[in-house]
C-alpha positions, 0 to 999 in steps of 0.5 A: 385120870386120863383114858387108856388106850392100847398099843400093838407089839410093835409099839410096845417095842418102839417105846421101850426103845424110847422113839416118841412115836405112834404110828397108826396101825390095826391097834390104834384103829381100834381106839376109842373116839378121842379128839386131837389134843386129849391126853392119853395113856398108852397101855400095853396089852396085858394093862402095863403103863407105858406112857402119856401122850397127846392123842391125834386120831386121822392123822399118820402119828397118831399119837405123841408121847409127852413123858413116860410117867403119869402127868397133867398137861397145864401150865407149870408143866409146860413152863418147866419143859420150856425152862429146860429147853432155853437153858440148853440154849444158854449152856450149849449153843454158839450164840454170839453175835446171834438174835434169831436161833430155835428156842424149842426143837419139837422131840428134841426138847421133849414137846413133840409137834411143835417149835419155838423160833427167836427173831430178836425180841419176837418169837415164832411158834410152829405147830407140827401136828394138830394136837397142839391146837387146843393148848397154844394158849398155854404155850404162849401164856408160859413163853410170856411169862418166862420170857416177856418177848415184844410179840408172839407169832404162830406161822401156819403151816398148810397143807400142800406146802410143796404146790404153794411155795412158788405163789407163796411169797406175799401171801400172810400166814403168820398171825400175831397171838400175843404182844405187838406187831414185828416190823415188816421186814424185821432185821435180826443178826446172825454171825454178826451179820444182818438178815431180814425176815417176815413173821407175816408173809411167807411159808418160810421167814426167809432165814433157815436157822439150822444153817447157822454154824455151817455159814460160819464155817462157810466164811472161814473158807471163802476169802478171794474165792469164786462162790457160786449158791445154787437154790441159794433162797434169800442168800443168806451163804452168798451174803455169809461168802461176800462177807468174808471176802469172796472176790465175786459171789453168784446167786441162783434161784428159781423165784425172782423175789427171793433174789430181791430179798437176797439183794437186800439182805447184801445191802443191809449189810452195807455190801453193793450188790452190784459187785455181785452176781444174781441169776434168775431160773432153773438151777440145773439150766443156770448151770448148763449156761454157765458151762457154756461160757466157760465159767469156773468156781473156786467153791459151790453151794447147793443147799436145794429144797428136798422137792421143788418144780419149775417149769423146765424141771422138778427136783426132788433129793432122791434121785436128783441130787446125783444129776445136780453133782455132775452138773456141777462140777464141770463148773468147779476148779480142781480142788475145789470145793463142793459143798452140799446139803439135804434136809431131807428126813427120809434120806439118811446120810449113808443114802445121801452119800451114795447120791454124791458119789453116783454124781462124782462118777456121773462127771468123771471126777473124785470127791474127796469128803472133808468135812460132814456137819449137821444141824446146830446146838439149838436143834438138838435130837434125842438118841431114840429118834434118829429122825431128828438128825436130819440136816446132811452138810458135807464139803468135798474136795473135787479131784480126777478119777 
């Protein structure tokens, strides 16, 4: 049986509204010494059961809870859990033409701290919390068993992730933990499309998989327009675009190699990257570049890190998203289309809102929102966590105040 451990009023309160949860406070200091990855039931004061969790002492979520009944953490409950979640994908999710998606979403498939990405034959495990450490040979043994993949990575997910990213391209913090190696790139299809990713090297794979519906919604509105992505990474929405038939799209990132990759990517989907336009630097200089020959856009992208620097700026999504719109939409025609993204937890939509309207006033112009999406099937959320619906994609009109 496992241990009790005892939980304040406002936990108490915040797993009764079913929030998965516990956040370090006086009580949880007051806990027993327990290692990361115990089982453990939380209690209420009085002794009333309330949950099972995985214990994380040290850590801000001190503790996530797993069911809210009595259960054993082995093998056929993680099977079953793990069941579960590829049946919704089956059930649910828009997968035509698609070989890399989100097997398992952390909360919202009811395993908190830890995710499980398809690339193609190949799956990508991710650990959110420490917690998960001592049982990822469980995970892996059941994702074998339930879905016999070609190889099973697990992506280190460090420290400082922000000061590493700029010098984090080459180096390796995937492994392998079971089956063969992936080929380095490995190719996977999304939309029909071909994109290469690293299960290796990188902090990132090089495909964000939450914005897979909105690139389809993307190339729905892009025939013979002027695209401009800004932060556009590995250019998977500048590939989506060019794909559709923009008459020119322009690529901006901060990382040269990144640019590299996204020329690839246009390659190997038998597109000349030629025809098209790669630009290396600061987005915010980039565009005030642009703004001084004249340039003009039919449809701009900026789907920016929620914190990045670069050696002219630092970006972050509270408070310069704003700055980033004005700038902008000097470059967009009227009526033409803004779209924008933060997958920023903390930053709710109606905040973000506010970031794009201070932006539109910045600039002197009107923003009409057409369309607001998130993320996809596949990275679903429970109602009790509203943290889970973190991905704000909104398109907007641009029009004269």
């Amino acid at each position: 049986m496992a241990p009790s451990f005892v939980v304040g009023s406002e936990s108490v309160r915040m797993l009764e509204l079913g929030h998965p949860w516990i956040i370090a406070d006086a009580y949880t200091k007051k806990w027993p010494a327990g290692q990361a990855g115990d089982l453990i039931e939380l209690t209420d004061p009085s002794g009333r059961f309330l949950a099972t969790a995985l214990l994380d002492p040290g850590e801000r979520i001190v503790a996530r809870v797993l069911a809210r009944q009595r259960m054993t953490l082995d093998r056929g409950w993680i099977k079953t859990r793990l069941q579960a979640a590829i049946a919704l994908r089956l059930n649910h999710a828009q997968l035509e033409e698609t070989t890399a998606y989100r097997l398992v979403n952390a909360e919202g498939d009811g395993l908190p701290g830890f995710t499980v990405d398809r690339y193609g034959e190949y799956l990508m495990v991710q650990l959110y919390c420490g917690a998960w450490r001592r049982h990822l040979k469980l995970i892996t043994q059941a994702l074998q068993e339930l879905l016999d993949p070609a190889g099973i990575y697990e992506k280190a997910r460090p420290q400082k992730t922000r000061e590493l990213e700029a010098e984090s391209d080459s180096k390796k913090y995937g492994r392998l933990l079971a089956g063969s190696a992936a080929p380095e790139p490995l190719t996977v299809k999304e939309n029909g499309l071909n994109f290469q990713v690293s299960l290796e090297r990188g902090l990132n794979t090089g495909l964000f998989l939450d914005q897979r519906n909105n690139r389809r919604d993307l190339m729905a509105r892009v025939a013979g327009k002027r695209v401009l992505n800004l932060f556009c990474y590995t250019g998977a929405f500048s590939v989506a675009a060019a794909s559709a038939g923009a008459s020119q799209v322009t690529s901006v990132d901060a990382s040269p190699s990144y640019l590299d990759i996204a020329r690839s990517n246009f390659s190997v989907n038998h597109m000349n990257p030629k025809r098209h336009e790669f630009l290396q630097g600061d987005c915010l200089a980039v565009l005030e570049e642009l703004g001084r020959t004249k340039r003009v856009f039919d449809v701009i992208v900026m789907d920016p890190p929620s914190f990045s620097t670069t050696s002219k700026s630092r970006f972050t999504t509270r408070g310069g998203t704003s700055d980033l719109v004005a700038a902008a939409l000097k470059l967009l025609k009227e009526g033409g289309l803004l779209i924008t993204c933060s997958n920023h937890q903390k930053v709710d939509l109606a905040d973000y809102l506010k970031e794009l309207r201070r932006g539109a006033l910045q600039a002197g112009h009107s923003l009409q929102v057409v369309q607001l999406f998130g993320q996809p099937e596949d990275f679903p959320y429970p109602v009790t966590f509203p943290e889970g619906r973190y991905l704000k994609y909104a398109i907007s009109v641009k029009g004269t105040l």
